[in-house]
C-alpha positions in Angstrom: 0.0 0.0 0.0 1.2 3.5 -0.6 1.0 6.9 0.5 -1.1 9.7 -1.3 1.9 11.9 -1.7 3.8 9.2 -3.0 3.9 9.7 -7.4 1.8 6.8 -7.7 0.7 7.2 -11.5 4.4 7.1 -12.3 5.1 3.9 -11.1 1.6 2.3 -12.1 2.5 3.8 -15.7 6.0 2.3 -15.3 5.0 -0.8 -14.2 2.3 -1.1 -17.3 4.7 -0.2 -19.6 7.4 -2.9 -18.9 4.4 -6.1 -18.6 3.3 -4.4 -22.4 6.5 -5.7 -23.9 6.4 -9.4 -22.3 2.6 -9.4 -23.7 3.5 -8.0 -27.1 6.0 -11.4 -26.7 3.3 -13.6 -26.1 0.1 -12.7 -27.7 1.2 -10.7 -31.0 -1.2 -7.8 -32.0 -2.5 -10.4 -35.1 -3.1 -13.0 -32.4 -5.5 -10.9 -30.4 -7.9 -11.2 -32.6 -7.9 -15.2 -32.6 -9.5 -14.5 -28.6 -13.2 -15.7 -27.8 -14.3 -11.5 -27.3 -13.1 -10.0 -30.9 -15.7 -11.0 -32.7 -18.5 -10.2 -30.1 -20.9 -7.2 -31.0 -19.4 -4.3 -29.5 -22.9 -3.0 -26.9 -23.2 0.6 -27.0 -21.5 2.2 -24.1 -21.6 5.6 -25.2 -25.9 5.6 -26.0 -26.2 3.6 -22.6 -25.2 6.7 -20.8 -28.0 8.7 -22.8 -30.9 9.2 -20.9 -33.3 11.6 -18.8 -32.1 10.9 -15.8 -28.4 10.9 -14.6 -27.0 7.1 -15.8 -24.0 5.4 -13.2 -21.5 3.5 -14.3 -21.0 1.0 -11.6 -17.4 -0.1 -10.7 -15.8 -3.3 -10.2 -12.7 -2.9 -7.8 -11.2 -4.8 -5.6 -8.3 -2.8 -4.5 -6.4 0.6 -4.7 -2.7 1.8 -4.2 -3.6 4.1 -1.2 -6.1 1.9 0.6 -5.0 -1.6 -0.4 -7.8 -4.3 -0.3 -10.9 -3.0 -0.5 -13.4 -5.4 -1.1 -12.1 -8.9 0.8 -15.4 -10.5 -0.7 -14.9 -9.8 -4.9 -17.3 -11.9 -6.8 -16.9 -10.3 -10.0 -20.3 -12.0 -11.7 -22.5 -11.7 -8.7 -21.4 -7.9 -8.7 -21.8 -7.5 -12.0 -25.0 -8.9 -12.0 -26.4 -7.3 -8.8 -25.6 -3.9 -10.2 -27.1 -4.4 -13.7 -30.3 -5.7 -11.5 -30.4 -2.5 -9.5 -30.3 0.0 -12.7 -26.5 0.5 -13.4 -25.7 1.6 -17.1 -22.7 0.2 -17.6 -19.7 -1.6 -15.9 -16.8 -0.1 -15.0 -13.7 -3.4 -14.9 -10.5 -2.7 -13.3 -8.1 -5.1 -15.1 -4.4 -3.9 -13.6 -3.4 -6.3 -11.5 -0.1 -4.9 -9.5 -1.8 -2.1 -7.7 -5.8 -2.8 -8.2 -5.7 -6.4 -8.2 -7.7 -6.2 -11.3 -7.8 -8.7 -14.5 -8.5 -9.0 -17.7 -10.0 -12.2 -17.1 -13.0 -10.5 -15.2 -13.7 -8.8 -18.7 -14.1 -11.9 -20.3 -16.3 -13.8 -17.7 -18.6 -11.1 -17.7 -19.1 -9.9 -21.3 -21.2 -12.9 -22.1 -22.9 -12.6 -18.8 -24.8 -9.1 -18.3 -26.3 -7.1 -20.9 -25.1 -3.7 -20.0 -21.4 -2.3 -21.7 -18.2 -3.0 -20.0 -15.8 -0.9 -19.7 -12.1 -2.0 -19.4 -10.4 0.8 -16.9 -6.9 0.8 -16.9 -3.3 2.4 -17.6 -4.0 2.6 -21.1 -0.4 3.9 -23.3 -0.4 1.6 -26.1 -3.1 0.8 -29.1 -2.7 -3.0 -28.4 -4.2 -2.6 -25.3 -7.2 -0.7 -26.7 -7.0 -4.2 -29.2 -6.7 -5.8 -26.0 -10.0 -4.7 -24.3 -12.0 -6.1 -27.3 -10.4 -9.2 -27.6 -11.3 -9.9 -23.6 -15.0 -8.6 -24.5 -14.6 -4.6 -23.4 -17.1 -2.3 -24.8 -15.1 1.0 -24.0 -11.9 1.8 -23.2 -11.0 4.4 -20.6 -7.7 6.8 -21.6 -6.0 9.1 -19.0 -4.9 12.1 -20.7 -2.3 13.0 -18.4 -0.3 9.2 -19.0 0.2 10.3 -22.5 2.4 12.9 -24.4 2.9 13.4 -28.0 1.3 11.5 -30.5 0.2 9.0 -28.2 -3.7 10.4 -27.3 -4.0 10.9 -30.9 -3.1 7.1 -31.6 -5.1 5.6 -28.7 -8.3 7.4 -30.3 -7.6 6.6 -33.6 -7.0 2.7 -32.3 -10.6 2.9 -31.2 -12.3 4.4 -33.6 -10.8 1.5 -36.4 -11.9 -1.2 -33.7 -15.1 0.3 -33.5 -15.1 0.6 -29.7 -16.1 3.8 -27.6 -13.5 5.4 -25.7 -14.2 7.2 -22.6 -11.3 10.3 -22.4 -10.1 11.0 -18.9 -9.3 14.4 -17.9 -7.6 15.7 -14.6 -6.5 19.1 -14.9 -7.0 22.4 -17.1 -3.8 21.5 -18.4 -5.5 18.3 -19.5 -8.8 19.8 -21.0 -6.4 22.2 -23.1 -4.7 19.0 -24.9 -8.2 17.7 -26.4 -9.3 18.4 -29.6 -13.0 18.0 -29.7 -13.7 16.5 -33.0 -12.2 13.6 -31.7 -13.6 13.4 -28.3 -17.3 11.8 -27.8 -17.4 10.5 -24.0 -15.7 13.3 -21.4 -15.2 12.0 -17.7 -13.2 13.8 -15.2 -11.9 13.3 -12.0 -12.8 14.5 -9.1 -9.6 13.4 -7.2 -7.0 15.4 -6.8 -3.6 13.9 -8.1 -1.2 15.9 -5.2 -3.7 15.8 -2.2 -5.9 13.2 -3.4 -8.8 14.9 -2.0 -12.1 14.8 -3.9 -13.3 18.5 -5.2 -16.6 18.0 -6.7 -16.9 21.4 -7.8 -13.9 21.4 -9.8 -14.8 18.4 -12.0 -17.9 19.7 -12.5 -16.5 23.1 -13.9 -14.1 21.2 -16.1 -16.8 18.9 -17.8 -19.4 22.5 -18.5 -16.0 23.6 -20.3 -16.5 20.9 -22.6 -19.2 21.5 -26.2 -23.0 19.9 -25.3 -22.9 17.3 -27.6 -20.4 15.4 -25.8 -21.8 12.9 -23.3 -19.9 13.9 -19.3 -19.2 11.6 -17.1 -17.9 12.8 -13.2 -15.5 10.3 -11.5 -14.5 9.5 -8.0 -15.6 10.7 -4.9 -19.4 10.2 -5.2 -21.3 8.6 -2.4 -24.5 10.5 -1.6 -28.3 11.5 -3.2 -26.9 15.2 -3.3 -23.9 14.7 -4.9 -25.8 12.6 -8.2 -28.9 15.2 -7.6 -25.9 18.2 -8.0 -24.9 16.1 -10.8 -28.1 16.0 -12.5 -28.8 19.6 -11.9 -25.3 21.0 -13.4 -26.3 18.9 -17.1 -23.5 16.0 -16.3 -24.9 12.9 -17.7 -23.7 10.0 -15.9 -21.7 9.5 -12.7 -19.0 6.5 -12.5 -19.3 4.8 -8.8 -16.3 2.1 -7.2 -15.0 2.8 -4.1 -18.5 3.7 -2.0 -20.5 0.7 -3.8 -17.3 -1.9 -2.7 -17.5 -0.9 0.8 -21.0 -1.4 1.0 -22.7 -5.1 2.4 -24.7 -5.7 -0.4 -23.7 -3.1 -3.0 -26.5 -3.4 -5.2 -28.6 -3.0 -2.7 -26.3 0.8 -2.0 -26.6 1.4 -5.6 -30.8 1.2 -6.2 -31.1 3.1 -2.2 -28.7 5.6 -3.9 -30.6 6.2 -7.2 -33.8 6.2 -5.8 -33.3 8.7 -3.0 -31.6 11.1 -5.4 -34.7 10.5 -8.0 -37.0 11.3 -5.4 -34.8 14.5 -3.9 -35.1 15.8 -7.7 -38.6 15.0 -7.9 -39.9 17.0 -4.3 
């Protein structure tokens, strides 16, 4: 477990980068598409998160790098399942292993057992990893803007448009927003974490995603636990929240998930 001041993205980023090169070895970018999900319709993540009401994008995470094990009880499939039952959008898989204790293998247990997209969240620096998702069943691919420099942004959304799979682009900073070029960009999330202090500024993400044109479908990440946070949500035009941490802590986090919509539906509605 590490601390929050420690540079954490570095090392994960690191870390992904020298496994990419021993999985390039073993599975060439031709041979990903001999794997069971390549040739699975791609569901519609982006449209799934269209919708009157404020859609959640339920997460599956066993673990972080600051508070180590999260979820002692991780039953990928029953999560999956329970959170599809109680009105989740889509599916939010961590597959990096090291420091989430994620898996790709989650992605492809699951993509022939809920309805609802999947999204494969990871360090993602390299097009064969956008391949990658698709060939373990992903429907979208999550890409932190500040992991990449260059060409490399550019690359990871061209890689997904030729695969035909939605990419959800990941914004932390200003800095971050700046880089974008919105021709290219569909699905907007931000975080609401702070990458020095780690503390969660609502308010912040949600002035970074009303920068961004209307068309493009906002998503608001980390941080988000209560009725008033999704009902501030709702209120400020965001359209969907994406929900790990709170809903792993929870007994039954389906169960946390409907109580959570339901009271910020009716909050709305009074």
């Amino acid at each position: 477990m590490m601390r929050a001041g420690d540079n954490i993205l570095d090392e994960i980023v690191s870390r992904v980068s020298s496994q990419l090169q021993k999985k390039k070895r073993d599975l060439s970018w031709r041979d990903l598409e001999s794997l069971s999900g390549f040739e699975l319709p791609v569901r519609p993540f982006r449209k799934s998160l269209i919708s009157d009401e404020l859609s959640v994008i339920a997460e599956l995470k066993k673990a972080s790098p600051v508070k180590g094990v999260i979820r002692e009880n991780f039953n990928p499939l029953e999560l999956a399942r329970a959170y599809e039952e109680a009105g989740a959008s889509a599916l939010s898989v961590l597959t990096e292993p090291d420091f989430f204790q994620g898996d790709l293998e989650n992605l492809e247990k699951l993509s022939s057992k809920v309805s609802i997209p999947l999204l494969r969240k990871d360090f993602i620096i390299d097009p064969y990893q956008v391949k990658e998702a698709k060939a373990y069943g992903a429907d979208a691919v999550l890409i932190i803007v500040t992991i990449t420099s260059g060409s490399q942004l550019e690359e990871l959304i061209h890689a997904g448009r030729e695969l035909g799979i939605d990419l959800l682009i990941e914004c932390y900073s200003q800095d971050d927003l700046e880089r974008l070029d919105w021709k290219q960009v569909e699905i907007l999330g931000v975080n609401n974490r702070n990458l020095k202090s780690f503390k969660v500024e609502l308010h912040r993400g949600i002035d970074l995603l009303n920068q961004a044109p209307d068309h493009l479908v906002k998503v608001s990440e980390s941080g988000l636990s209560t009725p008033d946070d999704l009902q501030l949500l709702s209120k400020e035009g965001i359209d969907a929240a994406l929900i790990g941490e709170f809903l792993m802590q929870q007994n039954n986090p389906g169960y946390a998930l409907q109580t959570l919509l339901n009271k910020a539906r009716q909050n709305e509605s009074e």
